[in-house]
ZAPAGU-273992 format. One record per residue (C-alpha): residue in one letter; x negated, y negated, z. Coordinates in steps of 0.05 Angstrom, whole numbers, plus 5000, padded with zeros to 4 digits. Layout:
BEGIN
aXYZ
...
//
This chain:
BEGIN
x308740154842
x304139594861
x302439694944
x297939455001
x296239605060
x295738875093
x299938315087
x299837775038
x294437195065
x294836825000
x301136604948
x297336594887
x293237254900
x297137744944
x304237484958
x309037934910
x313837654847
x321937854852
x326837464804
x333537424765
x330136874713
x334536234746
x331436434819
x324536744839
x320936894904
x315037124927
x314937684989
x308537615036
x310738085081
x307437875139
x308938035215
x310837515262
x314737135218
x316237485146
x315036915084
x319236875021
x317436234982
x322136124930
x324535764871
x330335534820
x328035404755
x331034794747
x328434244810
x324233874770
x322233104779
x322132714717
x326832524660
x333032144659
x333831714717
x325731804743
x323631254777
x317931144725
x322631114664
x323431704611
x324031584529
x323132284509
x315832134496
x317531614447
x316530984488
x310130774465
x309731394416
x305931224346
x310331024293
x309831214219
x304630624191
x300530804253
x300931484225
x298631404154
x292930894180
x289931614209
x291332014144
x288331444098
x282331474131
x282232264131
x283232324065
x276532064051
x274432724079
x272032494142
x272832674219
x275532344283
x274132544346
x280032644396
x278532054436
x279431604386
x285632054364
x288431904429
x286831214427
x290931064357
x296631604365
x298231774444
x300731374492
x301331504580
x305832014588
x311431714634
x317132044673
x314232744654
x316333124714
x314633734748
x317234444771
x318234404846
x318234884899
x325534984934
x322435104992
x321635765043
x324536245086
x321636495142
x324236995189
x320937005256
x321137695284
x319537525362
x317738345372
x313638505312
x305738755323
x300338285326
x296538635270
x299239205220
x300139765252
x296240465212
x302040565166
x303439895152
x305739885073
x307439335028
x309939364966
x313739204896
x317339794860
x317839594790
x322640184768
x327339904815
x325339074821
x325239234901
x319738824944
x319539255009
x315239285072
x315039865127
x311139995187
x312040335257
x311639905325
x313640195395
x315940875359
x321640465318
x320840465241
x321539805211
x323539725137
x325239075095
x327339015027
x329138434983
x330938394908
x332837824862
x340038054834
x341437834761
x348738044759
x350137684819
x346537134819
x341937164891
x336237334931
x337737864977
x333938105034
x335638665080
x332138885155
x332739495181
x329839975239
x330640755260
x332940585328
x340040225329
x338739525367
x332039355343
x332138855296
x332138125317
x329437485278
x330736795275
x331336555196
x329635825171
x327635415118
x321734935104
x319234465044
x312734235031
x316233534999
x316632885036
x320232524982
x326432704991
x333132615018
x335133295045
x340033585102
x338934345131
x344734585176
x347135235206
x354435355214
x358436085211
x352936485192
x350136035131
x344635655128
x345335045074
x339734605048
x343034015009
x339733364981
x337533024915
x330132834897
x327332174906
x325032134833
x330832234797
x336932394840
x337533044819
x341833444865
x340634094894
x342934594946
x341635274973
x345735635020
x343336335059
x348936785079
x346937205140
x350137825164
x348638405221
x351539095238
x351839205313
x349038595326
x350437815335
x348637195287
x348236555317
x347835945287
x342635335320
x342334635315
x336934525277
x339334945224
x337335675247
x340636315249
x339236885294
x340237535302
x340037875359
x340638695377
x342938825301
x342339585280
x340339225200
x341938495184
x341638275110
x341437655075
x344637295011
x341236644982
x343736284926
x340935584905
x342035004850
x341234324819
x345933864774
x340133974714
x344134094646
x340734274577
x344633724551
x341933194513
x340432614531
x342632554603
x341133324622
x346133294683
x351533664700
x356433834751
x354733764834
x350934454843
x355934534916
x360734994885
x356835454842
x352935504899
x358335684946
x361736164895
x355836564892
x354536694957
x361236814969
x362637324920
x356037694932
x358837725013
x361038374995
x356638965019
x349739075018
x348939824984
x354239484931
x350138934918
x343539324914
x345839904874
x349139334811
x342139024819
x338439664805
x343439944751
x342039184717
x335139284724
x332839934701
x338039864633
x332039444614
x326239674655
x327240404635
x327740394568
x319540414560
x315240974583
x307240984577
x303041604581
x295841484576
x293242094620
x292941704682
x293142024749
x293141544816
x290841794882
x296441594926
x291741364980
x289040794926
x292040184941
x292739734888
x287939234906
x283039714915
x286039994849
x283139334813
x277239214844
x275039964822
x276339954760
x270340134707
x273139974643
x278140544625
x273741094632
x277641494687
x284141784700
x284541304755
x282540664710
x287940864659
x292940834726
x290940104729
x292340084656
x298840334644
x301739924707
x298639324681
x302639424620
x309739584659
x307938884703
x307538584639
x314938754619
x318138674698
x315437974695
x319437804636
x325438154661
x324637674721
x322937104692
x327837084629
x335137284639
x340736894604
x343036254637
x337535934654
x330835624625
x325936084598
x320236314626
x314835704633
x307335744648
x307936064714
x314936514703
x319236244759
x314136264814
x311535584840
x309335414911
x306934704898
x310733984888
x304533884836
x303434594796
x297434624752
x299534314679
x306834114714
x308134914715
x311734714643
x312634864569
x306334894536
x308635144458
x301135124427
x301435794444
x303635854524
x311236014517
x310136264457
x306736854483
x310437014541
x315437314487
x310837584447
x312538324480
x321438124480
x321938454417
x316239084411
x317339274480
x324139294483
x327038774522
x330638294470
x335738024512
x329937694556
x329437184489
x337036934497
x333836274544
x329236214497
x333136164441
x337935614474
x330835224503
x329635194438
x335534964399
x336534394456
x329734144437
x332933934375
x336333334385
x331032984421
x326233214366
x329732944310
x329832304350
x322532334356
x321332544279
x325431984258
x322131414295
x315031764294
x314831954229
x320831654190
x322332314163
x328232874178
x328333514219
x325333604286
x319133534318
x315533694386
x308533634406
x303134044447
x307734064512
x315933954541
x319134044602
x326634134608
x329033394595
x326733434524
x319733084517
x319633184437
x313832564441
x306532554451
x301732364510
x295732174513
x290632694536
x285232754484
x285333484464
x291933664485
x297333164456
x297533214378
x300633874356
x307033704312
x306434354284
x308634704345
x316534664327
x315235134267
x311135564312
x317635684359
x322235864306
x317436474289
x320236844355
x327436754334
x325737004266
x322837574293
x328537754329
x332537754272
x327738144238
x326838694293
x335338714303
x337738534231
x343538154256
x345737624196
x349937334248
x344437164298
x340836824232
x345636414209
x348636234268
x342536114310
x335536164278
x336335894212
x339335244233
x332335154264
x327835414220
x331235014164
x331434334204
x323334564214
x322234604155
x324633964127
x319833624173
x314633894143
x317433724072
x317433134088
x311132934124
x305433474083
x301133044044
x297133163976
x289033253994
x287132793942
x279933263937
x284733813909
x291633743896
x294234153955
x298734014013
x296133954085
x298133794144
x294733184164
x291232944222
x290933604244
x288433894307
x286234564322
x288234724393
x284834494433
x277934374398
x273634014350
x275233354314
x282033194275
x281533344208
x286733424151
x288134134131
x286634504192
x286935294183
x291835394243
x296434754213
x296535034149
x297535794177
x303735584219
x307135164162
x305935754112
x308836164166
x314935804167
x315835684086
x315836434085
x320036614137
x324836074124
x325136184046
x326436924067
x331836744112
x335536224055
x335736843998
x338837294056
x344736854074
x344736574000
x343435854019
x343435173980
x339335323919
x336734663923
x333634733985
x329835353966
x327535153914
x323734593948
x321735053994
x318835523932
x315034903911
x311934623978
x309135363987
x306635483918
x302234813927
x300734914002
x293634974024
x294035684048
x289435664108
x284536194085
x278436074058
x271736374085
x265435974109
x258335974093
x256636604141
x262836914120
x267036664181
x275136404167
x274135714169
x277435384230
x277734724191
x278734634114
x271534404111
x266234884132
x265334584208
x264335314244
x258435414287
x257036174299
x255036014367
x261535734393
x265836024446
x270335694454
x276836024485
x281835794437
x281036234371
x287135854338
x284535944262
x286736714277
x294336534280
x295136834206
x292337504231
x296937534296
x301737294309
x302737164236
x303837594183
x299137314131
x293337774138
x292938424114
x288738944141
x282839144102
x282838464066
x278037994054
x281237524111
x280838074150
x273138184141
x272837484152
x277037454218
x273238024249
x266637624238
x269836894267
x272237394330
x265837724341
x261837024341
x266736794385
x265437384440
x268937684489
x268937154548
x274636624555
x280236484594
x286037054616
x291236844558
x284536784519
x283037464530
x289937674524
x290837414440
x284137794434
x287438414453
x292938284391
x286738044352
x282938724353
x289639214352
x291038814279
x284938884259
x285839644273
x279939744317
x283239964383
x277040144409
x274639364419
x281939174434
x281639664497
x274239304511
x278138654515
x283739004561
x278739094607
x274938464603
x281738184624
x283138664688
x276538574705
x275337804716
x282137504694
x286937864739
x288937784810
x290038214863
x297738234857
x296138324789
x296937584761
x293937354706
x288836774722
x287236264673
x283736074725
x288835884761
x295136304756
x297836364686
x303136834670
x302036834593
x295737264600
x300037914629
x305837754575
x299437794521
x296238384549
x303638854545
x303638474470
x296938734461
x298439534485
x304239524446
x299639314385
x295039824397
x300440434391
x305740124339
x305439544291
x311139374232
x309438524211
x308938764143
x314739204138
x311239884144
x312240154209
x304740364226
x304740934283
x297140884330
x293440394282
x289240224340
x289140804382
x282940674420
x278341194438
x279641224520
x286541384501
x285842104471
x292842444493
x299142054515
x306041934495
x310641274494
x317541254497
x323040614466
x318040194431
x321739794371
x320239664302
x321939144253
x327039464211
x331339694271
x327940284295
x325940494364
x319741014360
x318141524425
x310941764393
x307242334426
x299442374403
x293142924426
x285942894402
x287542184374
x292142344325
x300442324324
x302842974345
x310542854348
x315242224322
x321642084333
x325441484304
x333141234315
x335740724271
x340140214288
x340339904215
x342840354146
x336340084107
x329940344075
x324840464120
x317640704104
x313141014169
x305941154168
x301841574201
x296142144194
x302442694219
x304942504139
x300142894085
x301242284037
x298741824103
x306241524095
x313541784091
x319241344062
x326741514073
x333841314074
x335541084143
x342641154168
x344640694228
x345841164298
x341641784272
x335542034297
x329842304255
x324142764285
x317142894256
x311943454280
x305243584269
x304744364239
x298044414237
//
């Protein structure tokens, strides 16, 4: 439960997150006139039909002699700085687009207090994905509630009082946007907001269905309702565009009717609607339970909560802690849901016609993170839009591998939006990054890997990695200096000069030869083809190779300062979220000493991969320092991550990173508290998953595994380690369905 005692004064800090992944809103809860801002994932400016023009990124986009010019001059070993990167291969990005706000409701409660009264209570039950506020005026009780409902498809919002006759509110909608063409009007208890965005003529409309018991609605002419007298009055909004994930004109049918059906069909009765929403939500929510030993005073609110906190050294900090983690996977839930876009850099929350970065796709690590917990932390079906963003990318990326690099497969650069930018731009250190198509397929993989199904891989992920991976068979290059393939110009995100060979480059492609060759034996594909594959990873530069004060190189040359900070630590991608690091290794030694020059400090996503960072390297201890760090200076009030400003990867990173801490399986072994940190002595966690199909409740005391129990959900060898085994690991016969139980007897 996150709570306050005040309303919200601020969307970004204190205004609270509800959301069914297509539509989000954030509850201030304030007084005179309640606030819910709210959004649909798909109103965005931009693309097909934007008044600037739109290509995809490939209007003025660097073509393949433009190309080699770059990696003839690398080869000679030499540098180029990004400017003059920029200046040969980007171009002005044109008809990008942004996420817009839809808009917000605001109910104007003509009796409520001036100021919160003593009990005044706001709050956001994440068991339950309920945003609710109470407080007593004039001896009445007043109670709100609103919810995002997945299975049907709204916002719902529901006012209530102790005394019958006491609740009575006018309810409207506003915009922030003055370019566009829109219409609100209020007829038979529905409010509808209809009109199409100057930019591009995409079409929208949201209509709010408003209902009373003992009570009257009235509708006014410039678009209103009103209730007057009601005992409880409750509320159904449902909103849309024309956007399609089709390729390349990404419109579909007038949004009217899906609209109306919705709101129609959720018209039912309020207890209905909010019981399906909760029984939705908690078949994912619940699944995960964290005990750390944490104990809250219930007279802490959460704000106070945060600004408190000491590092993890109380009951009270561990509170903090183990909520944190929970936000982590309710943000997901309400961010990702089938049907719609996946969750971009902000979720679904946006109050703003121009977010910070476009609120968008950034994939040289953004959206990849926000799924780094889907799998661990048991909420897979939160990767199904993912899994479609990504295979609609494809056709607009072969289009810009073809006439960008004159080779097959697909391609996509540092950032997209939802009309299929596959090109480049031309901001110095964030528009080269071709690599970033293989570094998308490594989610899908994973899911295959953590379920098993060899109908999700050949049906969905291998078509991907395999069209990723001829790219890069077709566009690595020999390093004339020794023989090996590189990618080439190179960038590490987002720092340096471009080189050829870069250690994240080379990291990501080996990635995806390994994965991808794995995938081809498994389904028995083209020999042919694997083969290839065999022989492109048998001469690729690996990646690894350690410095001259035993650092892993961030570039193939030894470039590393040991005073640099910088926030990106992108060299690291072999250690997490790749698999090509063992622990103990020599890589490993030499990862620990790049992490440690590179400190603590950084941004909140920063902070977040340096959570995964320490867990792999199996000192928990440092990896609960950098959980800190991150509540400490990188997270709001309301519990946000801040980049500075709001970033939602940071709190999808940090649940990664506590999950890392108390179970890891990348290579195959499924390793039980390999980074139990210190501040953590006792606990217990319930549902966290395995590669391998297995889902693991582990109960630990004095820092060591005191109980383990597994259920398969594959029939397959599995091997489990942990100090509860006298051989350190145990490996057995799984049987899909059964359950397995291991006690400490000591």
């Amino acid at each position: 439960m996150l709570w306050y005692a005040a309303p919200a004064a601020d969307w970004e800090r204190e205004a609270l997150p509800i959301g069914n992944g297509a539509l989000g809103a954030m509850v201030f809860g304030t007084l005179a006139s309640e606030h819910l801002q709210f959004n649909e994932k798909t109103l965005w400016t931009g693309g097909p039909g934007s008044a600037q023009g739109y290509d995809h990124g490939n209007w003025r986009a660097p073509r393949p002699d433009a190309i080699t010019a770059v990696q003839d001059d690398l080869d000679t070993g030499t540098t180029l700085d990004p400017e003059s990167a920029a200046d040969r291969l980007g171009q002005p990005r044109v008809g990008y687009g942004a996420h817009q706000t839809f808009g917000d409701l605001h109910l104007d409660l003509p009796d409520a207090p001036a100021t919160p009264p003593p009990d005044y209570r706001r709050e956001l039950d994440l068991d339950n994905a309920i945003a609710s506020v109470s407080y007593t005026h004039q001896g009445v009780r007043h109670q709100r509630e609103f919810f995002a409902s997945c299975p049907d498809d709204v916002i719902v919002g529901r006012l209530s009082a102790d005394r019958p006759g006491s609740v009575t509110f006018t309810l409207r909608h506003t915009s922030p946007r003055t370019d566009f063409t829109a219409t609100a009007t209020a007829a038979d208890g529905t409010l509808t907001v209809r009109g199409a965005l100057a930019d591009n003529g995409l079409r929208f409309e949201a209509q709010v269905r408003l209902y009373a018991e003992g009570g009257t609605v009235t509708s006014g002419a410039g678009g209103t309702l009103t209730v007057t007298g009601a005992d409880n009055a409750w509320f159904v909004l449902a909103a849309g565009t024309d956007y399609a994930d089709t390729y390349p004109d990404y419109r579909g049918p007038d949004p009217h009717a899906a609209v109306a059906r919705a709101v129609r069909r959720a018209g039912r009765n309020y207890q209905n609607l909010l019981d399906r929403h909760v029984r939705d939500h908690r078949a994912l929510f619940a699944r995960v339970a964290l005990d750390i030993g944490q104990s809250l005073p219930a007279d802490l609110p959460t704000d106070r909560l945060l600004s408190t906190y000491t590092g993890g050294a109380s009951a009270t900090d561990r509170a903090l802690e183990a909520l944190y983690f929970q936000y982590g996977r309710y943000l997901l839930i309400a961010s990702s849901r089938p049907g719609s876009l996946p969750a971009n850099l902000q979720g679904v929350w946006n109050n703003s016609t121009t977010p910070p970065w476009s609120a968008d796709y950034h994939v040289n690590i953004n959206l990849q993170m926000n799924y780094w917990p889907a799998e661990a932390a048991n909420l897979a079906e939160t990767t199904a839009p993912y899994d479609r963003f990504v295979e609609a990318l494809r056709a607009p990326g072969r289009r810009s591998a073809q006439e960008m690099f004159g080779s097959r497969g697909w391609v996509v650069h540092n950032e997209t939006n939802p009309y299929g930018f596959t090109g480049v731009h031309d901001w110095a250190t964030s528009f080269w990054f071709p690599e970033a198509a293989a570094w998308l397929t490594q989610q899908m993989y994973e899911h295959y890997r953590f379920g098993g199904s060899t109908d999700y891989l050949r049906s969905t992920a291998y078509p991907v990695m395999k069209e990723a991976a001829e790219f890069w068979l077709d566009n690595l290059r020999t390093d004339p200096r020794d023989g090996t393939l590189v990618v080439t110009p190179s960038y590490s995100p987002e720092h340096g000069d471009f080189t050829a060979g870069a250690a994240m480059s080379q990291q990501i492609v080996h990635d995806l030869f390994t994965s991808t060759l794995e995938a081809a034996r498994t389904l028995g594909d083209a020999p042919e083809f694997r083969r290839r594959v065999e022989d492109a990873l048998k001469r690729l530069d690996p990646g690894l190779r350690i410095g001259s004060w035993g650092q892993l190189q961030e570039w193939k040359k030894d470039l590393d300062d040991p005073a640099d900070t910088h926030r990106h630590v992108s060299h690291l991608f072999a250690l997490h979220p790749g698999r090509q690091i063992e622990p103990g290794s020599e890589w490993a030694r030499a990862a620990e000493v790049s992490l440690r020059a590179r400190g603590d400090g950084g941004t909140g996503w920063s902070k977040a991969w340096k959570i995964n960072f320490w867990a792999r390297l199996r000192d928990g201890d440092h990896a609960h320092t950098m959980l800190g760090e991150q509540l400490k200076s990188s997270t709001l009030p309301n519990l946000w991550d801040t980049h500075p400003p709001f970033q939602i990867d940071g709190n999808f990173g940090a649940t990664s990173g506590v999950v890392e801490m108390l179970l890891q399986s990348q290579h195959d072994i499924i390793e039980v508290l390999p980074a139990l940190p210190a501040a953590w002595p006792s606990g217990s966690v319930r549902g966290l998953r395995a590669r391998g199909g297995a889902t693991l409740d582990i109960e630990w005391a004095d820092g060591r595994a005191t109980r383990i129990a597994l259920k398969a959900s594959r029939t397959r060898e599995l091997t489990v380690r942990s100090d509860l085994f006298g051989t350190g690991q145990h490996s057995f016969r799984a049987v899909a369905g059964r359950h397995y139980t291991w006690e400490r007897q000591d």
